[in-house]
N, C-alpha and C positions, 0 to 999 in steps of 0.2 A: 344839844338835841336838834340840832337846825336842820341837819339832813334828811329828819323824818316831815321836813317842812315841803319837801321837792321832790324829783324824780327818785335821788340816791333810795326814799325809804322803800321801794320795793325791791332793792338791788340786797347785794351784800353790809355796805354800811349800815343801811336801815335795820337788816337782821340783829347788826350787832347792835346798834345804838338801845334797842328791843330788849335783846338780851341782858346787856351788861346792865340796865337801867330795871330789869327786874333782877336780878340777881343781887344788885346793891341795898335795892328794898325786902329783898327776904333777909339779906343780911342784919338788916335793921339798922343803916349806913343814912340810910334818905330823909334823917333829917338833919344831915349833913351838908345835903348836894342844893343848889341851885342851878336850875337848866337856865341856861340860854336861849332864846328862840329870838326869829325875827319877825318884830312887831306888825310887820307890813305884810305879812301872811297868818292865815287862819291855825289856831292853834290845834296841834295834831293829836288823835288817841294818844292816851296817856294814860299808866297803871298807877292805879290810886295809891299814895305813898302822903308820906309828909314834907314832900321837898318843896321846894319855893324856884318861883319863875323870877328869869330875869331878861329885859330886852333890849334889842339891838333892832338898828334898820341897816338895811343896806341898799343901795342902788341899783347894782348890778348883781345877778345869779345867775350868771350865763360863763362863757370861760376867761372872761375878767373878775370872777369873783374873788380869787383867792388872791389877786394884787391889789383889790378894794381892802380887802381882809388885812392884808399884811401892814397897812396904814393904820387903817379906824380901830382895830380890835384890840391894841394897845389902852386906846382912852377907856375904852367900852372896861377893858379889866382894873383900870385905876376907877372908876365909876364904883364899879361893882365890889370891887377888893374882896376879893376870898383869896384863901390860905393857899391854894393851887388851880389853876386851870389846867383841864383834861382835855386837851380835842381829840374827837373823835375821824377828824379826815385830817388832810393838808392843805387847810386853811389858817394859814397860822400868822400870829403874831409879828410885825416884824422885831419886835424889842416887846417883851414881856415883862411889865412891872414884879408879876409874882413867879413862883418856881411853875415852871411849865415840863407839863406831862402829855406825850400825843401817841395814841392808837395808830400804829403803823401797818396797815391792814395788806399791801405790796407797791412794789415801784417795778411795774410789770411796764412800761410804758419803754422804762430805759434795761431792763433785768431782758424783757424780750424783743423788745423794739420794732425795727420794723415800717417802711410806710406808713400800716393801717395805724399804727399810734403816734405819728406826727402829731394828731390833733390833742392828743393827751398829754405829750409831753411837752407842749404851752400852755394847757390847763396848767399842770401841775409842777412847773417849772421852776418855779418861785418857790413852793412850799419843799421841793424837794431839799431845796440849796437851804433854806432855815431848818429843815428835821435838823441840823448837826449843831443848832443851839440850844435842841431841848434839853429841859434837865433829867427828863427820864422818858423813854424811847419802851412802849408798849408793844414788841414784836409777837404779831399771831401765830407763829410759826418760827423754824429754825431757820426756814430756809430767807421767811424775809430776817430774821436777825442778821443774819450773814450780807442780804444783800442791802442794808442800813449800812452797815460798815462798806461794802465795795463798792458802793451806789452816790454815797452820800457824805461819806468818811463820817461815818456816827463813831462815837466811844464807842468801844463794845460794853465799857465798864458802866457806859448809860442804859445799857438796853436790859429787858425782863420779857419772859417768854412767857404770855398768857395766851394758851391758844385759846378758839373762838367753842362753840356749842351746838347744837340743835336745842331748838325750842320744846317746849313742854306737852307741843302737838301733835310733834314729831314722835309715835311708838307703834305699834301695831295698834290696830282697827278694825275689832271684832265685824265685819260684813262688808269689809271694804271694796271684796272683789262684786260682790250684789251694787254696790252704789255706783261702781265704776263700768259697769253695763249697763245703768240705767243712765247715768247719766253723759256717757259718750259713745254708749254701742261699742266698747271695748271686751276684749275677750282678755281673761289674768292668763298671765306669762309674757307680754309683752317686752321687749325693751326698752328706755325711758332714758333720755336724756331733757337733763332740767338746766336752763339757764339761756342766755340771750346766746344767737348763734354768730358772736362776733370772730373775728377771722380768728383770733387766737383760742378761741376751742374749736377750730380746726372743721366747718362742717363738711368736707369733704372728705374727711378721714371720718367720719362720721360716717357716710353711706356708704364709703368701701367697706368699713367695720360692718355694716349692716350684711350687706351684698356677702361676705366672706359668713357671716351667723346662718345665712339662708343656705348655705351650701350644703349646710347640715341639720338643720332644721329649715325648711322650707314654708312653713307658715308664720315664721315669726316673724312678729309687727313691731314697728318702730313708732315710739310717742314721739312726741317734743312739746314739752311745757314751758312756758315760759314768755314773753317780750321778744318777737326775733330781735328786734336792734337795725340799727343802720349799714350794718356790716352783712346783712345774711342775705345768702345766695334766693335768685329770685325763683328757686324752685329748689324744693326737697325730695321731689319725685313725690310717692306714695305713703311718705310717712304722714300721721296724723298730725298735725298740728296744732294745737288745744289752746296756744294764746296765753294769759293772764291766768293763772289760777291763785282761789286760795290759800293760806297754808293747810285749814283741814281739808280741802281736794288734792290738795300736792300731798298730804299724808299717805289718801287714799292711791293716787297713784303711784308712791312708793308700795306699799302695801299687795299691790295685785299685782304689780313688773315683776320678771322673769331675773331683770338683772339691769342696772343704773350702765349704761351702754355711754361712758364720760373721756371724749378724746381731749381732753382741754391739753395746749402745749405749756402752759404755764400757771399758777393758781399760787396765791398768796397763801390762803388756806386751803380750799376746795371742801366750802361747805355741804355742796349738795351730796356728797361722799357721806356724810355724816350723819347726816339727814336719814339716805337712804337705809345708811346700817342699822340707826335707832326705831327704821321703821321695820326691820327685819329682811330689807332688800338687796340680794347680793352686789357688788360692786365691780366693775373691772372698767382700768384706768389705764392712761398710760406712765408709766413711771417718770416722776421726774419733778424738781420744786419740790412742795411741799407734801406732795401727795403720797408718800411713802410712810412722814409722818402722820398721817388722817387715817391711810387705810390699813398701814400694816399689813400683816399677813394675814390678816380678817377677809380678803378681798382677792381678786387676781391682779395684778400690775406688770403690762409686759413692757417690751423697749420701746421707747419714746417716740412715736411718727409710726411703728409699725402696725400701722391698721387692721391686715389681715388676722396678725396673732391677739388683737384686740376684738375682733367678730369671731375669733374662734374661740376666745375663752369667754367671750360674753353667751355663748351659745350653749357649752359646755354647765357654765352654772346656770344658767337659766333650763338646762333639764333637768341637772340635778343640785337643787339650793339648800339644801338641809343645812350641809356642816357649815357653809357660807350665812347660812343665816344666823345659825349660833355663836358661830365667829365675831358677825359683826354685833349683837345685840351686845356681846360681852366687853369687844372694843369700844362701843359709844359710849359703857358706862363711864369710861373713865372720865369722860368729856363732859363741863357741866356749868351752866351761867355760877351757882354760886359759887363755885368754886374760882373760876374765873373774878368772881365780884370780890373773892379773899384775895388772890395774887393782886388785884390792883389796888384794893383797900391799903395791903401790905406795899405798894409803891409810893403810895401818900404820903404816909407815913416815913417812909425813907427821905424824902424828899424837904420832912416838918424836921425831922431830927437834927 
């Protein structure tokens, strides 16, 4: 649970570390688990359960951390000795006393590449080349299972497809569209785009998207929720900008959007897809990774880069959201922490036999 210790917990890992760690405690698993955390930081929110702490320090938590990790975290699991260790990122082990198990969340760094990921792919350089000793390979998706194997040369015969969830926050919002004018001067119907605007969700296929929605709807407004990130362009023009929110304010503004406006060019899972559906908010994507998987035919997904046909079907359901909304409510059911918390419980166990 180390990552809900740092920046990662408001990101994607965070969501999952969240998720899967209640979903294990409804299972009635958590008195099973011992977290891990690092002693030399303040211990993080935590859902009341009966699991037991256990700790580690480290030195570095910057982008030397995962080759501190590949040394010390060895002893830290002969210390500790449980029947298996779970990571949650790619910080791993270099030699694992016990059977090891890692949540493979994407290897978007080398799968999409690029310049702007040079600096990720020395982060996570090291942990990539060890994924191919784990004993059992947690892929969120089909698309990273596949790219474990072509990325990494994983077994396939190691990997298990647990995809990820929306939270328990995450559903329609009786007054949502009332909270969301009082508390940003928003008008519902908007379009919404949630997550940091690093070069690989594309913010300029972002405003074309936008630019091309307006052509046909000419008052529609563009959000942006979220942490821009170190990557985002130093001007979005007239879109709103909102920053940080929480998850029941990111509900509400799933909740009052027109339509989840998501050019991302690559996505391990594309949570906020999931998110949006569970909140009853139409979706249009571009096709491509995993996101076909997430949104199905619940949603609109056109070609890959093509912007325009991306601001004209975000425009399109955002007039008319009905069917897309009943769409998605009924695709997110299928999606769900404990269920999630079964498929990995059911890894464990593989692993003990």
């Amino acid at each position: 649970m180390r990552p809900l210790q740092g920046p990662s917990a408001k990101r994607g890992v965070g969501s999952y570390a969240n998720g899967i760690l209640r979903g294990l405690i409804a299972e009635g698993f958590d008195a099973n688990l011992t977290l891990l955390l690092d002693s030399g930081l303040p211990v993080p929110p935590l859902p009341v359960g009966e699991y037991r702490l256990g700790s580690s320090r480290r030195r570095y938590r910057g982008q030397l951390a995962a080759y501190e990790e590949a040394v010390a975290l060895g002893s830290d699991l002969a210390r500790i000795a449980p029947d298996v260790y779970h990571a949650i990122d790619l910080r791993l082990p270099g030699r694992s006393p016990v059977p090891l198990a890692v949540t493979l969340h994407d290897l978007i760094p080398w799968a999409w590449g690029g310049p702007a990921m040079r600096g990720e792919r020395f982060r996570f350089w090291l942990g990539r080349r060890l994924l191919r000793r784990a004993d059992l390979v947690l892929a969120v998706s089909q698309a990273t299972a596949d790219d474990a194997v072509r990325l990494s040369k994983v077994n396939r015969k190691r990997i298990l497809i647990v995809p990820e969830a929306a939270g328990d926050e995450f559903k329609p919002r009786p007054g949502a569209a009332d909270r969301v004018r009082r508390r940003w001067g928003l008008q519902p119907g908007y379009l919404l785009f949630v997550g940091a605007l690093d070069a690989r969700k594309d913010p300029q296929a972002l405003l074309r998207a936008w630019a091309a929605a307006k052509s046909s709807s000419p008052n529609l407004e563009l959000v942006i929720a979220g942490i821009p990130g170190r990557q985002a362009p130093h001007s979005m023009g007239a879109a709103h900008k909102l920053g940080h929110v929480d998850d029941a304010e990111l509900a509400d503004l799933y909740a009052a959007a027109g339509c989840l406006l998501f050019p991302s060019r690559y996505e391990g899972f594309g949570l906020p897809c999931l998110e949006a559906m569970a909140c009853g908010c139409p979706v249009a994507a571009f096709r491509n990774s995993s996101l076909p998987e997430v949104v199905g035919r619940a949603g609109e997904l056109v070609t890959d880069g093509d912007a325009d046909a991306l601001g004209r079907a975000a425009a399109a359901l955002s007039r008319d959201p009905a069917r897309a909304r009943r769409s998605g409510f009924e695709r997110a059911k299928g999606f769900g922490w404990r269920k999630a918390a079964r498929q990995t419980i059911a890894g464990y166990e593989s692993l003990l036999r």
